[in-house]
PAGU-6253 format. One record per residue (C-alpha): x, y, z; residue number from 1. Coordinates in nm, 4 decimals, padded with zeros to 6 digits. Each point is the difference from the previous one (the first is absolute). Last residue first. Layout:
residues N
px_py_pz_loti
X_Y_Z_NUM $
...
//
This chain:
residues 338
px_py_pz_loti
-02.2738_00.8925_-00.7371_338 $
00.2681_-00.0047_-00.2016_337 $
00.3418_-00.1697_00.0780_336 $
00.2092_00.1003_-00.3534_335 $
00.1952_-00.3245_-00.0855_334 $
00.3451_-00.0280_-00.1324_333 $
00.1300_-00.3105_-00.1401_332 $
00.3399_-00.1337_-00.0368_331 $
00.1115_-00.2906_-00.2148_330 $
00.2610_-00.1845_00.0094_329 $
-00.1479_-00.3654_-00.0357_328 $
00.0274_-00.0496_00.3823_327 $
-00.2366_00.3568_00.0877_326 $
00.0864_00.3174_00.1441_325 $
-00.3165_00.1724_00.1045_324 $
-00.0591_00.3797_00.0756_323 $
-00.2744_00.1200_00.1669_322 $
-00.1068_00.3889_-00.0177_321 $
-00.1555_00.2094_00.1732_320 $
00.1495_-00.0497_00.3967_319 $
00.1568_00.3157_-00.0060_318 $
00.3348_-00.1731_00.0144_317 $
-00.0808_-00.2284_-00.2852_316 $
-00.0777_-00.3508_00.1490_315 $
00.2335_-00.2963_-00.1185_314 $
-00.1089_-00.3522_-00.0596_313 $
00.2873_-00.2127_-00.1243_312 $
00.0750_-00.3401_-00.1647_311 $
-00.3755_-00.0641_-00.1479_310 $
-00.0671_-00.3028_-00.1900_309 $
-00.0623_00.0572_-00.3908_308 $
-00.2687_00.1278_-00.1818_307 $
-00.1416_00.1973_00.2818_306 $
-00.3644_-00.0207_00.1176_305 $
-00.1809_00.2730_00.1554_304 $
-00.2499_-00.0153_00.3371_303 $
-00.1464_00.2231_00.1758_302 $
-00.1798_00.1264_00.3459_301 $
00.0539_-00.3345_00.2115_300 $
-00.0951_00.0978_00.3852_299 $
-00.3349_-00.1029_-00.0005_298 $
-00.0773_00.1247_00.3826_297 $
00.2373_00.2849_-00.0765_296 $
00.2690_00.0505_00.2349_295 $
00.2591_-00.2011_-00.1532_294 $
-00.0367_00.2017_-00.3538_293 $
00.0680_-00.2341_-00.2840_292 $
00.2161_00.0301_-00.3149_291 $
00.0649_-00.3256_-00.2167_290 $
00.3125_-00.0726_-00.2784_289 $
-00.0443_-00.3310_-00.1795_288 $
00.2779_-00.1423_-00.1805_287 $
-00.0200_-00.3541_00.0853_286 $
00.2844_00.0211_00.2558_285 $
-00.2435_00.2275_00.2243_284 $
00.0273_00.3721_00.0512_283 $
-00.1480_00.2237_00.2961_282 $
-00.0288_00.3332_-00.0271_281 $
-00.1523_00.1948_00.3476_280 $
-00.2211_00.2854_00.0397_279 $
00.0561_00.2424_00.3018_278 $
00.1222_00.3692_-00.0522_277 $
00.3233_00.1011_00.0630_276 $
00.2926_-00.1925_-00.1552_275 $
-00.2337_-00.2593_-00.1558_274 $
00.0451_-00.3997_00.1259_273 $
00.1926_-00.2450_-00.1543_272 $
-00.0456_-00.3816_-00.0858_271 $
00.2120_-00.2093_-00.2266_270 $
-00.0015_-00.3346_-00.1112_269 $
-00.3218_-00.1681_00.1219_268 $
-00.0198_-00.3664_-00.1083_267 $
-00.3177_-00.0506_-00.2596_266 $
-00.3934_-00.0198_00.0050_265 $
00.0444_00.2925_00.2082_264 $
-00.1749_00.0360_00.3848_263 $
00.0163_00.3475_00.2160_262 $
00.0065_-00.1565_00.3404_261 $
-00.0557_00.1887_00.2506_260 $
00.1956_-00.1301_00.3354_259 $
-00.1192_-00.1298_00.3122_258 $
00.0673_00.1286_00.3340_257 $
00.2567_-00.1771_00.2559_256 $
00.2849_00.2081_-00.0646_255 $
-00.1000_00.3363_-00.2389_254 $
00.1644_00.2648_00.2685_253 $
-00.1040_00.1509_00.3435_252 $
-00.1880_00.2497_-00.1296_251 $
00.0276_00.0533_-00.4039_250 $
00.1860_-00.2560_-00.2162_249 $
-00.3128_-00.1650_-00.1601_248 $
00.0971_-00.2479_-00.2724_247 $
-00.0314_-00.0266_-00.3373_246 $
00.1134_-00.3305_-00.1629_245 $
00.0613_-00.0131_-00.4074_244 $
-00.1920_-00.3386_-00.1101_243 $
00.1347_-00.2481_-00.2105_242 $
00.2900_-00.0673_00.2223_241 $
00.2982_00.2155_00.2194_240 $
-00.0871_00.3595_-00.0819_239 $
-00.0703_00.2824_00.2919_238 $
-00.1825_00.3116_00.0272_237 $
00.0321_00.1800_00.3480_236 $
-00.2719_00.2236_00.0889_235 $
-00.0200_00.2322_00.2511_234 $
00.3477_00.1834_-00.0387_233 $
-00.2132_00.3197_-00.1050_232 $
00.1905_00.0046_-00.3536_231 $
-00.0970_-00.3587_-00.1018_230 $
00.2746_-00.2703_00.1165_229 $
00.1737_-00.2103_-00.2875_228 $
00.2094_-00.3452_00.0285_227 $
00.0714_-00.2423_-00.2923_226 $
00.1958_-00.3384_00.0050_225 $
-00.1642_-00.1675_00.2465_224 $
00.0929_-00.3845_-00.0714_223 $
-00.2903_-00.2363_-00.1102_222 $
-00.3441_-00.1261_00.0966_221 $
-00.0150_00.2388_00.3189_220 $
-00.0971_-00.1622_00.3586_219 $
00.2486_00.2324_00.2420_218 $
-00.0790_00.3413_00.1599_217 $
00.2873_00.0763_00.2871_216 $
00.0175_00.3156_00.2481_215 $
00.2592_00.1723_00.1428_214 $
00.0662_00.2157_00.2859_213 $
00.2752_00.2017_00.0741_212 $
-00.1514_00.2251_00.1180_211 $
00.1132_00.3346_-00.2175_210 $
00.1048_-00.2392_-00.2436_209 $
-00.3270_-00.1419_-00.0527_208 $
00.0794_-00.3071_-00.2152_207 $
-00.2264_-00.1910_-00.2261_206 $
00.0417_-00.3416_-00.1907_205 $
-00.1652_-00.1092_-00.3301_204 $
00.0056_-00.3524_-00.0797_203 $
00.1056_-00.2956_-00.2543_202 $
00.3169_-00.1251_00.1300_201 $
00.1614_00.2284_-00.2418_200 $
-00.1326_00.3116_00.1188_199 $
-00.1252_00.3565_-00.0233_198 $
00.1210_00.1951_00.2748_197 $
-00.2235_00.3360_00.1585_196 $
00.1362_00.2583_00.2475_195 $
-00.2952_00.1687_00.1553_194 $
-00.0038_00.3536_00.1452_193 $
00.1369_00.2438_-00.1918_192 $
-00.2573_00.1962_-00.1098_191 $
00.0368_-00.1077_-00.3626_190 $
-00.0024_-00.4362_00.1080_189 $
00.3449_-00.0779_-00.0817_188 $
00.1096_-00.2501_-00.2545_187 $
00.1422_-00.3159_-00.1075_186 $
-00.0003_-00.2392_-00.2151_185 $
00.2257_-00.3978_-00.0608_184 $
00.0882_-00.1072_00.3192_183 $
00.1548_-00.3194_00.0555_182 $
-00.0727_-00.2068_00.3071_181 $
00.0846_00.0222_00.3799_180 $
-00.0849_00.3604_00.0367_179 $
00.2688_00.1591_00.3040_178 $
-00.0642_00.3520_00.0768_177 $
00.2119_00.2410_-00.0078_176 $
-00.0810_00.3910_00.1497_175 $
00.2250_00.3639_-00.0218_174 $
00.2940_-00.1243_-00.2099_173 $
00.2631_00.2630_-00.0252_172 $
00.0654_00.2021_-00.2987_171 $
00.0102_00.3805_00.2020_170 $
-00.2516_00.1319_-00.2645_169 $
-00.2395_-00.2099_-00.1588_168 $
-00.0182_-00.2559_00.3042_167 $
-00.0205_-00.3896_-00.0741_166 $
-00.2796_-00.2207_00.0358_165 $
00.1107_-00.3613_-00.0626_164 $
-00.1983_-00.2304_-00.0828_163 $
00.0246_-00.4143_-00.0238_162 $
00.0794_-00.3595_-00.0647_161 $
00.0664_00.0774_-00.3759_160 $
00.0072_00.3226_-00.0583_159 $
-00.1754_00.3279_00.0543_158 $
00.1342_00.3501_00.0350_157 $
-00.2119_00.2837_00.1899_156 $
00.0909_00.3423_-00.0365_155 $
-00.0127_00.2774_00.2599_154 $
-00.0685_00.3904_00.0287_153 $
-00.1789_00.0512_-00.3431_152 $
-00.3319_00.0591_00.2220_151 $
-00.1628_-00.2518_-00.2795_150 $
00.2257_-00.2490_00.1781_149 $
00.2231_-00.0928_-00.3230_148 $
-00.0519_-00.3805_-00.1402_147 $
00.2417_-00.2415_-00.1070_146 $
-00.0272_-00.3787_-00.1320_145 $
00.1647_-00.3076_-00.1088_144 $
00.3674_00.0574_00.1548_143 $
00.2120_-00.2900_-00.0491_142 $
00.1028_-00.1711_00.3340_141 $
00.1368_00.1262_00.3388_140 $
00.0289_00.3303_-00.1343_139 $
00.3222_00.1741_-00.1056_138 $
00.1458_00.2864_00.2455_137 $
-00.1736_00.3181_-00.1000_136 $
00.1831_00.2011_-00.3077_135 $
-00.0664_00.3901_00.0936_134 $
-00.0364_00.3055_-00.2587_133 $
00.1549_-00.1473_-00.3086_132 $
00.0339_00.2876_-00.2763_131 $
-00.3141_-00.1072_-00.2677_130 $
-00.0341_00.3928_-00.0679_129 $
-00.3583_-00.0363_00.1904_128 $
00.1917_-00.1355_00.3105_127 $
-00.0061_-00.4055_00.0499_126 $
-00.0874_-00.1530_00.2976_125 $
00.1254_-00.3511_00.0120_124 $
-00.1421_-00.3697_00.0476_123 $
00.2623_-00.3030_-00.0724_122 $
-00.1644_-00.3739_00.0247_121 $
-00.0632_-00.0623_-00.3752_120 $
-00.0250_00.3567_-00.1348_119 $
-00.2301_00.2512_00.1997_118 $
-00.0663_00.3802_-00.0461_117 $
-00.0835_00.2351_00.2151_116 $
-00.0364_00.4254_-00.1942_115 $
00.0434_00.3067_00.2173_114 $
-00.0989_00.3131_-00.1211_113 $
00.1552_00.2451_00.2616_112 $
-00.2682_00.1051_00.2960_111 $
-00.0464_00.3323_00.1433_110 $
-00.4056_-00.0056_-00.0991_109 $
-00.0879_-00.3694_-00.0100_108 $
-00.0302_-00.2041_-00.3504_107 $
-00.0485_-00.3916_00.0205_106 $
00.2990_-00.1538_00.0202_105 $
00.0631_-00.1704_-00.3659_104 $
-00.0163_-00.3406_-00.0016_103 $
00.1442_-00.2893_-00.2510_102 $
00.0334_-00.3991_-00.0337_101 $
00.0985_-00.2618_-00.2072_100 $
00.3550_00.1549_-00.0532_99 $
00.1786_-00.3433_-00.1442_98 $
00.3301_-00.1016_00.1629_97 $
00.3058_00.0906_-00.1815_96 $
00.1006_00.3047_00.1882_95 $
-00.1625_00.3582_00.1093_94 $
00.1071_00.1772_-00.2773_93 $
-00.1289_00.3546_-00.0047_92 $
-00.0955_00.1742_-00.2343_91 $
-00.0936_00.3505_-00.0821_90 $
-00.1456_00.2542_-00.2669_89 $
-00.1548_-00.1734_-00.2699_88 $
-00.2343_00.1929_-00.2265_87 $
-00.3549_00.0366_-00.0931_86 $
-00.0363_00.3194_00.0212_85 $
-00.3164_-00.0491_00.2612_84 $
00.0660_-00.2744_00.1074_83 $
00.3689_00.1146_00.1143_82 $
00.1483_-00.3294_00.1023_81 $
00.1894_-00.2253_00.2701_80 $
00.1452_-00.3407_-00.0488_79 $
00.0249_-00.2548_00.2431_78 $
00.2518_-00.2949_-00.0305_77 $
00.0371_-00.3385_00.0031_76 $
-00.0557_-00.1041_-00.3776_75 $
-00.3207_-00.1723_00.0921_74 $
-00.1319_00.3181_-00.0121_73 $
-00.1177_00.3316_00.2482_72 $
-00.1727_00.3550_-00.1120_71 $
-00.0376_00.3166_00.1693_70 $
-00.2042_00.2959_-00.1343_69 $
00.0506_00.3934_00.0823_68 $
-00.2381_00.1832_-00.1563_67 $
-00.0703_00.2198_00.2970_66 $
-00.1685_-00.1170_00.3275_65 $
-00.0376_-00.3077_00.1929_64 $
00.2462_-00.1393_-00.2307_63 $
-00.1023_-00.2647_-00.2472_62 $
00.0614_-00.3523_00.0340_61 $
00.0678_-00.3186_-00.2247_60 $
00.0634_-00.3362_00.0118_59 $
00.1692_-00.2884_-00.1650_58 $
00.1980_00.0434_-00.3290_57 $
00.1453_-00.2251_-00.2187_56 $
00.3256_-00.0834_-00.0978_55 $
00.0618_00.3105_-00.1608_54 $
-00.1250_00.2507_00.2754_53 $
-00.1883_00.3027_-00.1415_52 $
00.0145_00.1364_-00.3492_51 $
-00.2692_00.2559_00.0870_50 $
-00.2293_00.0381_-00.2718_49 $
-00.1807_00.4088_00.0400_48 $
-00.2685_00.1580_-00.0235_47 $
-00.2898_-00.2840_-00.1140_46 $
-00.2819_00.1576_-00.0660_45 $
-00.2917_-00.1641_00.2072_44 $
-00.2024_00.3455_-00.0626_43 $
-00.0751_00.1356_00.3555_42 $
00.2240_-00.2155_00.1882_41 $
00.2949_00.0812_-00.1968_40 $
00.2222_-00.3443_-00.0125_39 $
00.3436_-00.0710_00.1008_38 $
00.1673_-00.3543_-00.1439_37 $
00.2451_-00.2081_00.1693_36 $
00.2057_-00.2663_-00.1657_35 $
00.1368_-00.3097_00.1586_34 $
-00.1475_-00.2994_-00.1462_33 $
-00.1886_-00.0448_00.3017_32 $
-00.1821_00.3150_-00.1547_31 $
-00.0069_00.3053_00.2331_30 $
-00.3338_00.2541_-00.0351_29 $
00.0217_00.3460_00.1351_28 $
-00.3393_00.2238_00.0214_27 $
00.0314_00.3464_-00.0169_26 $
-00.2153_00.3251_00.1360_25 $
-00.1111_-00.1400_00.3317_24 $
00.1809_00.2458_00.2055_23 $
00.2026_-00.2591_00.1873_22 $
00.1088_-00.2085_-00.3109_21 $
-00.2148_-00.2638_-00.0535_20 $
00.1280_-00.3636_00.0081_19 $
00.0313_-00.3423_-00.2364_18 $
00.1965_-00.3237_00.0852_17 $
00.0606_-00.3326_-00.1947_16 $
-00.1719_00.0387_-00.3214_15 $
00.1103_-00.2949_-00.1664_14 $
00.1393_00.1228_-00.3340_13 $
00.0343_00.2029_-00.3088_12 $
-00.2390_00.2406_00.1792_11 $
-00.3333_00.1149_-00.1387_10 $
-00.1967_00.2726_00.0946_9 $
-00.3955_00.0966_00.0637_8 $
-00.1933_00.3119_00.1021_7 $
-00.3082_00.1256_00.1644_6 $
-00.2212_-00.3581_-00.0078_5 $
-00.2758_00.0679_00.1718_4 $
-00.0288_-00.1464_00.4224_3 $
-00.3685_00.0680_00.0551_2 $
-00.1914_00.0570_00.3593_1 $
//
């Protein structure tokens, strides 16, 4: 297995978020200075220089389909684009908190594009022209995470002290459960099935809505600030030290068996898991970027070094390429090779 260098960009800043649009073909890139830039994959051109949010900008999303792309700042509001053209075509002002976080509902025949986004303790659903679709009432405390059921029919909000689940459609809140710290990830396992935190206390904590059970993994050197599951929801790759944790989610769940560790020489900043096949990418804060498969025996397969310390690990939709954001602005993209 090789990662090769396919391409390579510079920012004029931090870069603080990267994603593929849906069919693969551009990369986007946002600065913390604010800026966005849209890349070919196949040559690294860059299309298009979005302005993007003057104070700085936060995240980014694309559509589920289309070249639709969603962007949120410090400035308080989210800002909607043609990728493709590379033109503005919506905003929507949301306040003066920051928008820190972003979601599209994943795509299901019948179903209008429907972008969550969070500012301070407000979560709304916003339509693809940036019209206000439904304001929920404001969370206990600022909002730190979201994550859409991969069925698109609920999404799960996370804040201090706890989750709330709340329906797609009719906007009520199907399950809360109470967390007694601050939660800082969180996602769903792809079949639906687990419900995953990352946490300030340091721990990972699991909830099986359909139970309501839940399960609790503590003993991590630091907080849990990265969550990924592989596409068969066996695996769940976790940060929280020097070594990213893998830990077996089939049967009755990963309580009471011990992890894999896959050890760095340096904290683990990001891991994340292919969309359909089954290598991981971890990073550590000493610029080192690792792939392993977790069902190999020897489960490291290679290893590249970045200049700088990674910021984001992003898979290409078809799983090809991997594309890596890094603190010095830079952004790398890797063909996987085997």
């Amino acid at each position: 297995m090789e990662l090769t260098k396919h391409w390579a960009a510079q920012l004029d800043d931090y870069a603080i978020d990267l994603a593929w649009s849906a069919d693969g073909a551009r990369l986007a890139a946002a600065s913390a200075a604010g800026g966005i830039g849209v890349f070919e994959t196949p040559t690294g051109t860059r299309t298009a220089l979005l302005p993007g949010h003057a104070d700085g900008a936060n995240v980014l999303g694309w559509a589920p389909s289309g070249h639709l792309l969603a962007s949120g700042g410090q400035d308080g509001t989210v800002k909607f684009w043609d990728g493709a053209a590379g033109q503005h075509t919506a905003t929507a002002q949301l306040g003066q908190a920051w928008i820190e976080h972003l979601a599209w509902r994943p795509a299901a025949d019948g179903q209008r594009a429907t972008l969550a986004a969070a500012a301070g303790r407000e979560l709304v659903f916003l339509g693809a022209d940036g019209s206000v679709r439904h304001r929920f009432k404001p969370a206990p405390k600022t909002l730190s995470a979201l994550a859409w059921h991969p069925g698109g029919g609920a999404l799960a909000a996370a804040y201090f002290g706890g989750v709330c689940i709340w329906d797609a459609d009719d906007h009520l809140a199907q399950k809360e459960y109470a967390y007694g710290n601050g939660i800082h990830a969180l996602v769903w396992s792809p079949d639906g099935r687990w419900l995953v935190s990352g946490n300030q206390d340091p721990s990972v904590h699991l909830w099986l809505p359909e139970s309501d059970t839940e399960l609790h993994m503590s003993g991590y050197e630091g907080k849990v600030r990265f969550l990924s599951f592989d596409c068969d929801s066996h695996w769940l790759a976790t940060s929280g030290g020097r070594d990213a944790c893998l830990w077996d989610c089939s049967g009755e769940g990963p309580e009471g068996r011990e992890p894999t560790m896959l050890p760095h020489e340096a904290p683990v900043c990001s891991v994340r898991f292919q969309h359909q096949h089954g290598l991981l990418a971890t990073a550590a804060q000493d610029g080192v970027v690792q792939l392993w498969s977790p069902e190999r025996p020897k489960p490291l397969r290679a290893t590249v070094r970045m200049p700088s310390k990674a910021t984001k690990l992003v898979w290409s939709p078809d799983d090809r390429y991997l594309a890596i954001g890094t603190e010095k602005g830079s952004v790398y993209v890797l063909r996987c090779e085997a």
